[in-house]
Backbone as XML, in Angstrom:
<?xml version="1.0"?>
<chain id="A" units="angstrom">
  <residue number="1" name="UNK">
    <atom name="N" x="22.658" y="19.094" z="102.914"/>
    <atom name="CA" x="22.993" y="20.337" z="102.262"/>
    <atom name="C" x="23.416" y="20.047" z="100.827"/>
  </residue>
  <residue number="2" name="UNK">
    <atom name="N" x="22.938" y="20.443" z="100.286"/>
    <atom name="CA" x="22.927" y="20.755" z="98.381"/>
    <atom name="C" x="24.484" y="21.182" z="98.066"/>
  </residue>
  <residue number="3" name="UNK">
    <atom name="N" x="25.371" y="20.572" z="97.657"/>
    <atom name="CA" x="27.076" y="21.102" z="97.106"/>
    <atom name="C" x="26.751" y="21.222" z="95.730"/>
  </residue>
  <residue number="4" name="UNK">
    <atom name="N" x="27.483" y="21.854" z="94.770"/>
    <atom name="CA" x="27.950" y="21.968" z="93.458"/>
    <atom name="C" x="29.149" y="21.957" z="92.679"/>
  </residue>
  <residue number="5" name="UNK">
    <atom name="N" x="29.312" y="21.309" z="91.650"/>
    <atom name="CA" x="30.553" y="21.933" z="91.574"/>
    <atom name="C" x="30.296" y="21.606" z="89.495"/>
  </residue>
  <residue number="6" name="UNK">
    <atom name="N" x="31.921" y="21.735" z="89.150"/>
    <atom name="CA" x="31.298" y="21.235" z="87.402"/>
    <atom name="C" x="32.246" y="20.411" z="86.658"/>
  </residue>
  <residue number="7" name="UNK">
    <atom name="N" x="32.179" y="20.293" z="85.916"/>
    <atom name="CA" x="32.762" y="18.930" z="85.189"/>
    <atom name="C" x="32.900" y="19.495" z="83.664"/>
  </residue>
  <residue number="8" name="UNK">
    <atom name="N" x="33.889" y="19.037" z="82.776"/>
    <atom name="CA" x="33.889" y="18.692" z="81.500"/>
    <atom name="C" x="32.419" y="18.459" z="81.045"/>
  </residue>
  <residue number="9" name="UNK">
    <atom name="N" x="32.123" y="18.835" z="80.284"/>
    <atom name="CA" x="31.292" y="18.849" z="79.339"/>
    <atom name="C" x="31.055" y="17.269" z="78.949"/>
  </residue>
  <residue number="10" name="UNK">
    <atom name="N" x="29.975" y="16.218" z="79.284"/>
    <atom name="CA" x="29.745" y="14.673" z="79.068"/>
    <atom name="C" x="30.526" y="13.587" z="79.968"/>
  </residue>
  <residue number="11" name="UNK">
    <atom name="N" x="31.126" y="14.368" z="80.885"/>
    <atom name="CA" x="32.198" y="13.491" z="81.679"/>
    <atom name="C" x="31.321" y="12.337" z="82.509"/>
  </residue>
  <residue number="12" name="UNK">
    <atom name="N" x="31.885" y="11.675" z="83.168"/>
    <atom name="CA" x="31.449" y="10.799" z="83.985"/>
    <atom name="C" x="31.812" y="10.909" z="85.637"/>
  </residue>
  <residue number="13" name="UNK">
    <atom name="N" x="31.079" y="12.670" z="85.906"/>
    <atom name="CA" x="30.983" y="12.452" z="87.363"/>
    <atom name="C" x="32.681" y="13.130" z="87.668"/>
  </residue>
  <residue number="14" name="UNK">
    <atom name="N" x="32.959" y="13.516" z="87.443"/>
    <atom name="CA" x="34.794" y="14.329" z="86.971"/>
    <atom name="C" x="34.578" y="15.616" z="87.375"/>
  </residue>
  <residue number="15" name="UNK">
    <atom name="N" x="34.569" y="15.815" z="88.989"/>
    <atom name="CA" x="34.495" y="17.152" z="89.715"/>
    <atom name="C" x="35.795" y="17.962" z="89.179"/>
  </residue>
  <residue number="16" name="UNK">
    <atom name="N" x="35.558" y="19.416" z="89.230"/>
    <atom name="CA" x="36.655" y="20.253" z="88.482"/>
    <atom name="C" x="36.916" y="21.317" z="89.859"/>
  </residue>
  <residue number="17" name="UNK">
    <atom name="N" x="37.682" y="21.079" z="90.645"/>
    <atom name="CA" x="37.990" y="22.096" z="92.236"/>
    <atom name="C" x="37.079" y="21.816" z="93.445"/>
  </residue>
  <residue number="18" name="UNK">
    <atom name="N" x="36.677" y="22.786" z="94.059"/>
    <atom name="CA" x="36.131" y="22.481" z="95.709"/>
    <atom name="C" x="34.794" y="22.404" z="95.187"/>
  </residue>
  <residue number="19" name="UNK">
    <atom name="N" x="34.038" y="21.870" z="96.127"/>
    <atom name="CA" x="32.639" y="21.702" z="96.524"/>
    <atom name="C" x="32.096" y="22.657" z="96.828"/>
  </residue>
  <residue number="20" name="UNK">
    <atom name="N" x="30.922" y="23.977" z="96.309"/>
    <atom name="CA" x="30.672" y="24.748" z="97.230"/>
    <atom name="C" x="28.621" y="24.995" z="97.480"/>
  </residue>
  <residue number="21" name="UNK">
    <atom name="N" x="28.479" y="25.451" z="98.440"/>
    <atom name="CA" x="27.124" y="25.579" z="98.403"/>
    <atom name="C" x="26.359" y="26.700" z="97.681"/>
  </residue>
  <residue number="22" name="UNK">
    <atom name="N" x="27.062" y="27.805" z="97.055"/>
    <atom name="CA" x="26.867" y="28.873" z="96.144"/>
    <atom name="C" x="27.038" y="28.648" z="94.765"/>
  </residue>
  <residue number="23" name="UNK">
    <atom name="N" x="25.943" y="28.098" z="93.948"/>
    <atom name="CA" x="26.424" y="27.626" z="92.936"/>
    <atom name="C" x="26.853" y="28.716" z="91.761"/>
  </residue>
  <residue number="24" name="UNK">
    <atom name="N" x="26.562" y="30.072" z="92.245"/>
    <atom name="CA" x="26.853" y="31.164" z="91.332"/>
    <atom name="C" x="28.198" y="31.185" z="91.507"/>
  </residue>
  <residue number="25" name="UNK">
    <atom name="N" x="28.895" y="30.577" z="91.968"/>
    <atom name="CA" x="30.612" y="30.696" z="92.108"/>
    <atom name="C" x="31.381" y="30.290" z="91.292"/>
  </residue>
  <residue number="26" name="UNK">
    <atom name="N" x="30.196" y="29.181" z="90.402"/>
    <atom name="CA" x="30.430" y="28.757" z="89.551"/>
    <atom name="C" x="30.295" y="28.829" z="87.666"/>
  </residue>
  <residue number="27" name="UNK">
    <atom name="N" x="30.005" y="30.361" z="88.208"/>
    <atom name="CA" x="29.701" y="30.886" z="86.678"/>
    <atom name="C" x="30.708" y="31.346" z="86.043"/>
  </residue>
  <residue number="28" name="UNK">
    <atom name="N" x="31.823" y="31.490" z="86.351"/>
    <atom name="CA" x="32.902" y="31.756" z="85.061"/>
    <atom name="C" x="33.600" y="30.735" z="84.605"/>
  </residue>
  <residue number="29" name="UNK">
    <atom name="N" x="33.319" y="29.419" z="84.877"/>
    <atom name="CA" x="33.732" y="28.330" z="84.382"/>
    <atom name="C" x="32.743" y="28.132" z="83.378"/>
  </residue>
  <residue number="30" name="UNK">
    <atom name="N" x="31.695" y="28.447" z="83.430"/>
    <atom name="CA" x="30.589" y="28.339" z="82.352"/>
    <atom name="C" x="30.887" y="29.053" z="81.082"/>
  </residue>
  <residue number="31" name="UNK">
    <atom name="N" x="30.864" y="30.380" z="81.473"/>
    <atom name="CA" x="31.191" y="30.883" z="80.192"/>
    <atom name="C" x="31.930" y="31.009" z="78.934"/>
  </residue>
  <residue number="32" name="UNK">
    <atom name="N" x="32.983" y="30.271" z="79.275"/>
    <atom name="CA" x="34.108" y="30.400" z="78.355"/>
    <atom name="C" x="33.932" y="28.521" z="77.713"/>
  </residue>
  <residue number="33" name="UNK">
    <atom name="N" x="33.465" y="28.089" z="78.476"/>
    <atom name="CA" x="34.321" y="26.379" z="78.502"/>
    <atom name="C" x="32.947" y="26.022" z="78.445"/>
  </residue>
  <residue number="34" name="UNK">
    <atom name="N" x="32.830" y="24.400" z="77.652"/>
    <atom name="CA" x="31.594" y="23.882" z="77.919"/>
    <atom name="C" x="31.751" y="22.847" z="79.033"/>
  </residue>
  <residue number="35" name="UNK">
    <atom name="N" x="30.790" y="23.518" z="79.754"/>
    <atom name="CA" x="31.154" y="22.225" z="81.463"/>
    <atom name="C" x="29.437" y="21.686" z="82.240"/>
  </residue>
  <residue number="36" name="UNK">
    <atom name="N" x="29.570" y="20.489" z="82.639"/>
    <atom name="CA" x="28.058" y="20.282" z="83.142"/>
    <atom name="C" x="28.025" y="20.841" z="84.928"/>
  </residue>
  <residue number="37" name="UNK">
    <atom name="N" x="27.132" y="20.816" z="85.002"/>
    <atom name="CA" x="26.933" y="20.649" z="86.704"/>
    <atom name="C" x="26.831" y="19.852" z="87.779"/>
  </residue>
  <residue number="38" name="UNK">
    <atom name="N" x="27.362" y="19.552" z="88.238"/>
    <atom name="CA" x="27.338" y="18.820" z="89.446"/>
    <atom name="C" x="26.416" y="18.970" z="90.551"/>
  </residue>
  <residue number="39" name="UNK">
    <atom name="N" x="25.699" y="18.223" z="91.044"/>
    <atom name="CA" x="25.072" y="18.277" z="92.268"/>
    <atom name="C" x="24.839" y="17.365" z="93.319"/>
  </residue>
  <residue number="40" name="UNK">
    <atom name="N" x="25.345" y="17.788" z="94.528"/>
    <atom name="CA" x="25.315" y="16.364" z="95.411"/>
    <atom name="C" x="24.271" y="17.219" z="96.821"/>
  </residue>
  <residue number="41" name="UNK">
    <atom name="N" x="23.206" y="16.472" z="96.789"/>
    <atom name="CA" x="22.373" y="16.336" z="98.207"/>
    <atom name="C" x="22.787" y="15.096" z="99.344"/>
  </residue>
  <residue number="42" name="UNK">
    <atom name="N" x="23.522" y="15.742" z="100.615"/>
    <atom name="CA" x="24.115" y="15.088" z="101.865"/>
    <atom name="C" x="22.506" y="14.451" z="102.159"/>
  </residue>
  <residue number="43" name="UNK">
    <atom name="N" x="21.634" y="15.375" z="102.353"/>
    <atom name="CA" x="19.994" y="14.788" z="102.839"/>
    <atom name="C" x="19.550" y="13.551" z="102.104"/>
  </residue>
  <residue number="44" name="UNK">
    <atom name="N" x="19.457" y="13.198" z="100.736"/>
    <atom name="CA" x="18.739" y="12.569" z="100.235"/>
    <atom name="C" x="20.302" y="11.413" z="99.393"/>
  </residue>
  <residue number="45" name="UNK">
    <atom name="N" x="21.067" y="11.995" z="99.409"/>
    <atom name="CA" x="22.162" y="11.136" z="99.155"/>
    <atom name="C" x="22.018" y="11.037" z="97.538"/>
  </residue>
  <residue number="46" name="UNK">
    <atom name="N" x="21.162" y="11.991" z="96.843"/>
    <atom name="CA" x="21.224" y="11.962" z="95.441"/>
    <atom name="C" x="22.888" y="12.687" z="94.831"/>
  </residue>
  <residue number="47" name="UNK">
    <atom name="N" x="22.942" y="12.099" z="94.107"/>
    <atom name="CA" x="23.916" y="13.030" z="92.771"/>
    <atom name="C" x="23.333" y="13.549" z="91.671"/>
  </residue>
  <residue number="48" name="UNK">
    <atom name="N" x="23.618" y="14.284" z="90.843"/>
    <atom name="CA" x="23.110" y="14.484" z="89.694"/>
    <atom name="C" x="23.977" y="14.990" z="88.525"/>
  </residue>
  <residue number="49" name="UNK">
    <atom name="N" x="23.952" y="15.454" z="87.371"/>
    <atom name="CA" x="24.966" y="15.735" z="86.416"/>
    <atom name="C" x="23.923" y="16.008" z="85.742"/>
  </residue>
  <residue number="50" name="UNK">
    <atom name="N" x="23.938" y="17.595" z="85.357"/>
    <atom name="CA" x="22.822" y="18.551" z="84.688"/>
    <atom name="C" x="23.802" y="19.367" z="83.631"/>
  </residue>
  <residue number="51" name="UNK">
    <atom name="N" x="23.328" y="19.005" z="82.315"/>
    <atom name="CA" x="23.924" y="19.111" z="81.247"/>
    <atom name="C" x="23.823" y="20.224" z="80.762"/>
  </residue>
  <residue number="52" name="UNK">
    <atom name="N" x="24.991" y="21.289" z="80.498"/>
    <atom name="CA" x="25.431" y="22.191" z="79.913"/>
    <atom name="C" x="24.109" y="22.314" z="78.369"/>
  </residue>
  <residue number="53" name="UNK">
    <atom name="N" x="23.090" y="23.181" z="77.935"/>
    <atom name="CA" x="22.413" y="23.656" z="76.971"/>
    <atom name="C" x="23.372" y="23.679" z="75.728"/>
  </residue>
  <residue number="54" name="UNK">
    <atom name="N" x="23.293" y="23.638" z="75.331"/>
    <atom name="CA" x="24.164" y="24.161" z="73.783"/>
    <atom name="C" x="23.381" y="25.868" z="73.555"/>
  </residue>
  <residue number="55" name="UNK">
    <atom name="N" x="23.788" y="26.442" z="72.942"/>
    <atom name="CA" x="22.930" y="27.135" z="72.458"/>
    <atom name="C" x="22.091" y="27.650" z="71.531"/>
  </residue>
  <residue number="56" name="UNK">
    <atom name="N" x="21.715" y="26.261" z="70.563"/>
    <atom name="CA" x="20.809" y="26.101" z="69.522"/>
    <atom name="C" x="19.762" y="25.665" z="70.566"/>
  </residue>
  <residue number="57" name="UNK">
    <atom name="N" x="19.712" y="25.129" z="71.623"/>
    <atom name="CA" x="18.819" y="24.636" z="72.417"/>
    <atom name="C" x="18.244" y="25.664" z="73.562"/>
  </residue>
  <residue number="58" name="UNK">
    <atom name="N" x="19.410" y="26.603" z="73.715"/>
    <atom name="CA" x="18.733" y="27.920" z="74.318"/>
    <atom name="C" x="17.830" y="28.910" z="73.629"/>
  </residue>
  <residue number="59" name="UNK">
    <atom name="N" x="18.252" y="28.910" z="72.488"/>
    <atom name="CA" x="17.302" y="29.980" z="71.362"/>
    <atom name="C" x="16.513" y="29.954" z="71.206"/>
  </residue>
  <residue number="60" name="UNK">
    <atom name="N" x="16.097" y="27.873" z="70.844"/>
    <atom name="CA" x="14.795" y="27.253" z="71.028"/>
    <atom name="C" x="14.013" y="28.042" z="71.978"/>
  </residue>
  <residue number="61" name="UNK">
    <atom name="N" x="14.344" y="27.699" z="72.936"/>
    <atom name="CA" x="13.622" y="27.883" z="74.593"/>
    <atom name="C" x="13.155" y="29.544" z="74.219"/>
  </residue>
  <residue number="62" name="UNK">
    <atom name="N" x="14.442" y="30.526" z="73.812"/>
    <atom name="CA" x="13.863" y="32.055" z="74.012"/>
    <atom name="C" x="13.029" y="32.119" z="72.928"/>
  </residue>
  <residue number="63" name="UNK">
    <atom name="N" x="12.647" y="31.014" z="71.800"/>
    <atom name="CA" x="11.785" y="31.488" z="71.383"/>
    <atom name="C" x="11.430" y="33.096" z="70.439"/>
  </residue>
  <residue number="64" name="UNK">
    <atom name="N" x="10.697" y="33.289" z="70.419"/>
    <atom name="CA" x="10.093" y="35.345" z="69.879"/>
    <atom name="C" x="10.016" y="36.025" z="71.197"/>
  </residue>
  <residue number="65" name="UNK">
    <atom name="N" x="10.312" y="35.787" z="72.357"/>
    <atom name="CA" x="10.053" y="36.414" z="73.486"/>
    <atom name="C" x="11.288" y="37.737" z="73.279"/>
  </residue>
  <residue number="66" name="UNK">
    <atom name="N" x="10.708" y="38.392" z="74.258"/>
    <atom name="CA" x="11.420" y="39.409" z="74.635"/>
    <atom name="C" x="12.827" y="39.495" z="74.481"/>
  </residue>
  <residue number="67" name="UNK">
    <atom name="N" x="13.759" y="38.606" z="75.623"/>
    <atom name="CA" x="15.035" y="37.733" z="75.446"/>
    <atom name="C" x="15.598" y="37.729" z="74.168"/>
  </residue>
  <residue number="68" name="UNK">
    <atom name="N" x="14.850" y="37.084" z="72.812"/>
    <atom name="CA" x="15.395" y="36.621" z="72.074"/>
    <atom name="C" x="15.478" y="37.676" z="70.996"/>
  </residue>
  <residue number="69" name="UNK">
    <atom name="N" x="14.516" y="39.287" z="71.126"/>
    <atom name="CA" x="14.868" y="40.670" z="70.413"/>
    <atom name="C" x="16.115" y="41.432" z="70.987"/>
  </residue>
  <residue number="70" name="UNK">
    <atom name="N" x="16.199" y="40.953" z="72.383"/>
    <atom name="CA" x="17.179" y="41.710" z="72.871"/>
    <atom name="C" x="18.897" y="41.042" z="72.418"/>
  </residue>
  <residue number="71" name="UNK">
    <atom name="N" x="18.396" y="39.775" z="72.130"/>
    <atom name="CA" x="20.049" y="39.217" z="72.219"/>
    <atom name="C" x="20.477" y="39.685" z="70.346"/>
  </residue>
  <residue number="72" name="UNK">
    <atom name="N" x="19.179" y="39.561" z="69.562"/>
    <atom name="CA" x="19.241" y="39.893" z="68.084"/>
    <atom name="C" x="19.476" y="40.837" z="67.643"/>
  </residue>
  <residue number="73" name="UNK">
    <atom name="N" x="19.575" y="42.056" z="68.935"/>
    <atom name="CA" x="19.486" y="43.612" z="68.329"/>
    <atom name="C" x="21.200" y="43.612" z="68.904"/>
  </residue>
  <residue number="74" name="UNK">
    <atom name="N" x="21.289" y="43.133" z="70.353"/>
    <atom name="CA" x="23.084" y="43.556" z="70.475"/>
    <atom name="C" x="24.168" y="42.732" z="69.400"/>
  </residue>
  <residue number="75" name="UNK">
    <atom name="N" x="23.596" y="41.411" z="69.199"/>
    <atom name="CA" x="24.330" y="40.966" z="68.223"/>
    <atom name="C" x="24.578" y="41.640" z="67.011"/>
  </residue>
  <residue number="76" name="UNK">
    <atom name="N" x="23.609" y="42.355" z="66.247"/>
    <atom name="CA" x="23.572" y="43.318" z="65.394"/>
    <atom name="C" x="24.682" y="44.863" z="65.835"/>
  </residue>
  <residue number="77" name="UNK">
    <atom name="N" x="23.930" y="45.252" z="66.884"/>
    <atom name="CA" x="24.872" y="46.636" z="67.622"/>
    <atom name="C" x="26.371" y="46.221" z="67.070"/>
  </residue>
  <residue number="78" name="UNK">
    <atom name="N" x="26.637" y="45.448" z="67.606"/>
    <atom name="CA" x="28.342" y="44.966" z="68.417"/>
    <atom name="C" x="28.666" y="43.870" z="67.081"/>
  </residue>
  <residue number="79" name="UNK">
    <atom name="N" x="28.191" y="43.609" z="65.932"/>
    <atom name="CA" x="28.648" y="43.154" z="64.693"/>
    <atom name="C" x="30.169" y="43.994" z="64.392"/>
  </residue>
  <residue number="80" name="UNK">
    <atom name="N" x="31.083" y="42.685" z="63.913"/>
    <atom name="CA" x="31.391" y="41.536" z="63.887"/>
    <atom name="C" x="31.840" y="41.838" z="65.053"/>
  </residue>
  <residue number="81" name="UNK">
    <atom name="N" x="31.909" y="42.068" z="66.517"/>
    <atom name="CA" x="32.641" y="41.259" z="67.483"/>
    <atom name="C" x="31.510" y="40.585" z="67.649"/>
  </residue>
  <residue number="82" name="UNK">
    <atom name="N" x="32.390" y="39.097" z="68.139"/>
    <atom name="CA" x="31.396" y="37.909" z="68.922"/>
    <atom name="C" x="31.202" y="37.910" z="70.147"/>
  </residue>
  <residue number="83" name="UNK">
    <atom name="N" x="30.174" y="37.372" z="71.275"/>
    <atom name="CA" x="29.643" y="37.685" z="71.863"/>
    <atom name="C" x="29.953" y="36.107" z="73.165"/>
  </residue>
  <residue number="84" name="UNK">
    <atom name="N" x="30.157" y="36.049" z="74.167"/>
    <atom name="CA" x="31.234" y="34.663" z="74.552"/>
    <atom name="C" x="29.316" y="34.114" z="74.550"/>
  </residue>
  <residue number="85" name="UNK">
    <atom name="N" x="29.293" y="32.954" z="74.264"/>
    <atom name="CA" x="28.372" y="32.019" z="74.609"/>
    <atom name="C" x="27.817" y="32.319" z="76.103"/>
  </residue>
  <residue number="86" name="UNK">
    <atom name="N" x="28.032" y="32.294" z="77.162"/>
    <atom name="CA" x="27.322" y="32.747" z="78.092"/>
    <atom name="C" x="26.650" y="33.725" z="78.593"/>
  </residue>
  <residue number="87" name="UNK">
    <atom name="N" x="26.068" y="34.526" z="76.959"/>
    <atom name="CA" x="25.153" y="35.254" z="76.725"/>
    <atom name="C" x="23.869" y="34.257" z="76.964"/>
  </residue>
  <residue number="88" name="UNK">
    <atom name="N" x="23.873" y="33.345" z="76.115"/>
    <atom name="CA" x="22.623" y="32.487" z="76.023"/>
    <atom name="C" x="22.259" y="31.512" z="77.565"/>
  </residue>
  <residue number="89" name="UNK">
    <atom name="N" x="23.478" y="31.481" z="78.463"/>
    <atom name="CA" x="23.077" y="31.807" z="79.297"/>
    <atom name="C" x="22.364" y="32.420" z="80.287"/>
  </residue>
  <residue number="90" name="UNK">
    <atom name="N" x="22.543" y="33.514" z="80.131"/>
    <atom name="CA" x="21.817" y="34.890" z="80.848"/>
    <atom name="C" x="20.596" y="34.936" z="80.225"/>
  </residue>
  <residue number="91" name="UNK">
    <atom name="N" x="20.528" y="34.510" z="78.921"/>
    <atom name="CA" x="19.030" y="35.046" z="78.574"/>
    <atom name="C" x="18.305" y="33.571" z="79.070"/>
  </residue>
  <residue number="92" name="UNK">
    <atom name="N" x="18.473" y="32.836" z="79.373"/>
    <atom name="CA" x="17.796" y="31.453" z="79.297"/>
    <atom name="C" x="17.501" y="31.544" z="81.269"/>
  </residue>
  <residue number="93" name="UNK">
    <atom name="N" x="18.564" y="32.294" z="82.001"/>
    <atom name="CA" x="18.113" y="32.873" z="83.341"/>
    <atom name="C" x="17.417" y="33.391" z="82.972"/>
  </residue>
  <residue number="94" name="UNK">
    <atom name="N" x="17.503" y="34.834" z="82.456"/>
    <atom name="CA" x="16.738" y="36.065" z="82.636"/>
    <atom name="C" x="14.913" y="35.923" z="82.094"/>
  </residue>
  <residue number="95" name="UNK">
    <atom name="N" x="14.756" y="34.698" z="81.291"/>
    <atom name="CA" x="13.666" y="34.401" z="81.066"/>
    <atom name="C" x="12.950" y="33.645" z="82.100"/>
  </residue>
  <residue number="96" name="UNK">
    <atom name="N" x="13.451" y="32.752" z="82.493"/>
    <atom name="CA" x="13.206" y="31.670" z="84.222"/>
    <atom name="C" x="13.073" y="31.919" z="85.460"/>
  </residue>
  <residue number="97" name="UNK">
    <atom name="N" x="13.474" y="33.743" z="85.136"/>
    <atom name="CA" x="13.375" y="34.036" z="86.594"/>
    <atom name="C" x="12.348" y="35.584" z="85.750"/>
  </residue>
  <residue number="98" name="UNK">
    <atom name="N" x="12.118" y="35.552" z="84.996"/>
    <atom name="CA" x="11.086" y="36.857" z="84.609"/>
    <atom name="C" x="12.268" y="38.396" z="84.850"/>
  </residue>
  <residue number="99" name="UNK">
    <atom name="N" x="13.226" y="38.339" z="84.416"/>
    <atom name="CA" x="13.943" y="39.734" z="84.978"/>
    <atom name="C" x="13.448" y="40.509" z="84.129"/>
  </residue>
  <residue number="100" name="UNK">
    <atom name="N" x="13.446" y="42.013" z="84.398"/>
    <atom name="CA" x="13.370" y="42.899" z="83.818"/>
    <atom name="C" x="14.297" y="43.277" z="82.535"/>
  </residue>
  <residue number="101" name="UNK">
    <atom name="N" x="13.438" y="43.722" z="81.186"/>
    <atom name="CA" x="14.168" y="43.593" z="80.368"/>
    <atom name="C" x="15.729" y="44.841" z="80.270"/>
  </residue>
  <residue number="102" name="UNK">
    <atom name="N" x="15.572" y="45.891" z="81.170"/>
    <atom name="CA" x="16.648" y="46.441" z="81.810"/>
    <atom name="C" x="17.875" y="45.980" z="82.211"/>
  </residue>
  <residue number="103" name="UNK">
    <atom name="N" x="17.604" y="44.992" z="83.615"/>
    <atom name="CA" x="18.622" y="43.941" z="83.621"/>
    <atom name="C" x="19.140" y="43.237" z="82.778"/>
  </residue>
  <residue number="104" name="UNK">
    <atom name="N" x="18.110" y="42.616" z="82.209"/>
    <atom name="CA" x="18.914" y="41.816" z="80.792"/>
    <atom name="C" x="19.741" y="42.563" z="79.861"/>
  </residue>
  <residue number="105" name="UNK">
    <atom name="N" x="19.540" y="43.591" z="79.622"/>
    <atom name="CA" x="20.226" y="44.707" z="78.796"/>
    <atom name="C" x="21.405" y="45.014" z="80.058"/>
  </residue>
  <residue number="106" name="UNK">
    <atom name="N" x="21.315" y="45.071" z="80.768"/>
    <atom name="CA" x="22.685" y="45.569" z="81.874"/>
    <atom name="C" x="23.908" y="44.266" z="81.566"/>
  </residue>
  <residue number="107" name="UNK">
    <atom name="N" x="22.869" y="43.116" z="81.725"/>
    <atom name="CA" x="23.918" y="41.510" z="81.936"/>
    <atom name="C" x="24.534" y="41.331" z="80.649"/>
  </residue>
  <residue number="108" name="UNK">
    <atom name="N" x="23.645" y="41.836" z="79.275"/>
    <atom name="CA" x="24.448" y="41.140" z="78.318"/>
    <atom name="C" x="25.315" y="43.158" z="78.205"/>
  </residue>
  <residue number="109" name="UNK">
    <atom name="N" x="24.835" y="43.702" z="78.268"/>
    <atom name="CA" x="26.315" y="44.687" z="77.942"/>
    <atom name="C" x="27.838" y="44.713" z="78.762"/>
  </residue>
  <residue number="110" name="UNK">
    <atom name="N" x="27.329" y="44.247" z="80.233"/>
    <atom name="CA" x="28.216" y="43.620" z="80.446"/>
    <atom name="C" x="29.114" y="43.218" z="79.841"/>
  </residue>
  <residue number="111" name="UNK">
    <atom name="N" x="28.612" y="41.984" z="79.703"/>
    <atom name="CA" x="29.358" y="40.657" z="78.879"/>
    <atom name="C" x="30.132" y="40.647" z="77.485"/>
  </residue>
  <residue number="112" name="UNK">
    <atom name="N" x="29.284" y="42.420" z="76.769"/>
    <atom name="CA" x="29.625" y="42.370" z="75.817"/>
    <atom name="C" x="31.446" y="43.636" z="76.206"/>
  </residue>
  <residue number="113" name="UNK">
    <atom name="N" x="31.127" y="44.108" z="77.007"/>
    <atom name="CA" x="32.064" y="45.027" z="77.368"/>
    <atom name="C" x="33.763" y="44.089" z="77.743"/>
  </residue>
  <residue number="114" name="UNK">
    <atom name="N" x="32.718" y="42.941" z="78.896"/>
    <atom name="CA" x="34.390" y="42.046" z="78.977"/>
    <atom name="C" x="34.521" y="41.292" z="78.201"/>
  </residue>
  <residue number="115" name="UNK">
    <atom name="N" x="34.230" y="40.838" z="77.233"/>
    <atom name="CA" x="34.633" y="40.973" z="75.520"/>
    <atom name="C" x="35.275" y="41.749" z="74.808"/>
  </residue>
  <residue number="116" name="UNK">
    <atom name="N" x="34.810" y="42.501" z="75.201"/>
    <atom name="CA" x="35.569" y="43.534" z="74.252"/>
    <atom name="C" x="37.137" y="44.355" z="74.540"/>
  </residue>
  <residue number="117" name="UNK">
    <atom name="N" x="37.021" y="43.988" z="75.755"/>
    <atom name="CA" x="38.561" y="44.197" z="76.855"/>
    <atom name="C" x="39.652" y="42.708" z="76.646"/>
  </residue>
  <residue number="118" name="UNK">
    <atom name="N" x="38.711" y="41.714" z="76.191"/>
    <atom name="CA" x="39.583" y="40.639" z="76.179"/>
    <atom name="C" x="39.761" y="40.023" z="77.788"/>
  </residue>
  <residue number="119" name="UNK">
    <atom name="N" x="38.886" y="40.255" z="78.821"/>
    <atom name="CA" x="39.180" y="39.767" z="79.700"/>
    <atom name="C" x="38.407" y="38.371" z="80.411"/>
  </residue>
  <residue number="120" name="UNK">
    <atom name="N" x="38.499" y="37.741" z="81.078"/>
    <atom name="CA" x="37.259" y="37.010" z="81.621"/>
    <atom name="C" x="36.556" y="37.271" z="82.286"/>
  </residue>
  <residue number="121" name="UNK">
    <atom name="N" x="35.164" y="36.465" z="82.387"/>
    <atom name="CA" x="34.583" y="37.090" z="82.842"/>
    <atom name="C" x="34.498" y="36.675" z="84.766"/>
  </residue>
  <residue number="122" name="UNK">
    <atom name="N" x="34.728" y="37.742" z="85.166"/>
    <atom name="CA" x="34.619" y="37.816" z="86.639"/>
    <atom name="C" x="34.233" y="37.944" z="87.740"/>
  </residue>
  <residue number="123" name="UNK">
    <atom name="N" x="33.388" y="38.797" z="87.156"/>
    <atom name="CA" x="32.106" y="39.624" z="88.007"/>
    <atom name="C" x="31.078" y="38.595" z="89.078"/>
  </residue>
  <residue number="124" name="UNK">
    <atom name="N" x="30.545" y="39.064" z="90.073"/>
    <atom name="CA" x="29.617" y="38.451" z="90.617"/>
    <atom name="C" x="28.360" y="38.874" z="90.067"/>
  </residue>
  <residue number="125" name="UNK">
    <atom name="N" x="27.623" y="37.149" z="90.325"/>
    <atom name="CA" x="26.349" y="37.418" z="89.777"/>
    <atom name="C" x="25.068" y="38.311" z="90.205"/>
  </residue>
  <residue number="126" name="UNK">
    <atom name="N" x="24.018" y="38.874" z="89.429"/>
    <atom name="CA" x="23.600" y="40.004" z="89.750"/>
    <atom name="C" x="22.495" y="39.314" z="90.719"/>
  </residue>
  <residue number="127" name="UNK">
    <atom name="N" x="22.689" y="40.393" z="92.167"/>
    <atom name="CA" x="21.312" y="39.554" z="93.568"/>
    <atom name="C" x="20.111" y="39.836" z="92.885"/>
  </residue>
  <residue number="128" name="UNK">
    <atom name="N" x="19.511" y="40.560" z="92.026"/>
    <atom name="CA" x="18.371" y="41.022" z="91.657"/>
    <atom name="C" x="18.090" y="39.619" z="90.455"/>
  </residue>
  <residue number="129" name="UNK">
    <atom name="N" x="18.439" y="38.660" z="90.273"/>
    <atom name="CA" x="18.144" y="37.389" z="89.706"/>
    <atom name="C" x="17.775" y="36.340" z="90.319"/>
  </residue>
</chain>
């Protein structure tokens, strides 16, 4: 069975709380903090440590696509508030899994809303991803 969990940002293997098999449990540690991923397979006895994107390296990826008008127009909307980095998150999902550009507009207003409350972010991740 596949566990997850996350780490400091370049660490060496430096689990941060429990082990779990839902790795979406692990998305509000993402957003705020730069942290890698952890992955341990019991079956194959692999580990792994999957490195946190920056997000000059996500932008890359969105490219002129769709994703990358939508994140350019709310950044504009919602000028000068900033926008937490795990925007470029969502768009770097929302491109990998083909979501509808609806959803993507739902996830980052979201994001831009618990921003704008000052709160963290908390929410569970959306099943339609």
């Amino acid at each position: 069975m596949r566990q997850f969990n996350s780490q400091p940002a370049g660490a060496d293997f430096v689990p941060l709380g429990e082990w779990t098999p839902q790795p979406q449990t692990l998305l509000p540690a993402f957003s705020w903090e730069a942290r890698d991923l952890l992955v341990v397979d019991d079956a194959t006895d692999e580990m792994q440590i999957i490195a946190q994107a920056d997000p000059a390296q996500l932008l890359d990826r969105l490219g002129g696509t769709i994703y990358s008008r939508l994140n350019d127009q709310l950044t504009r909307a919602l000028a000068p508030r900033p926008l937490p980095t795990a925007r470029y998150l969502l768009l770097d999902l929302a491109m990998l899994s083909h979501a509808t550009p609806q959803a993507t507009v739902a996830g980052l207003m979201g994001l831009a809303v618990v921003t704008a409350k000052g709160q963290a972010f908390t929410s569970t991740p959306c099943q339609e991803w």
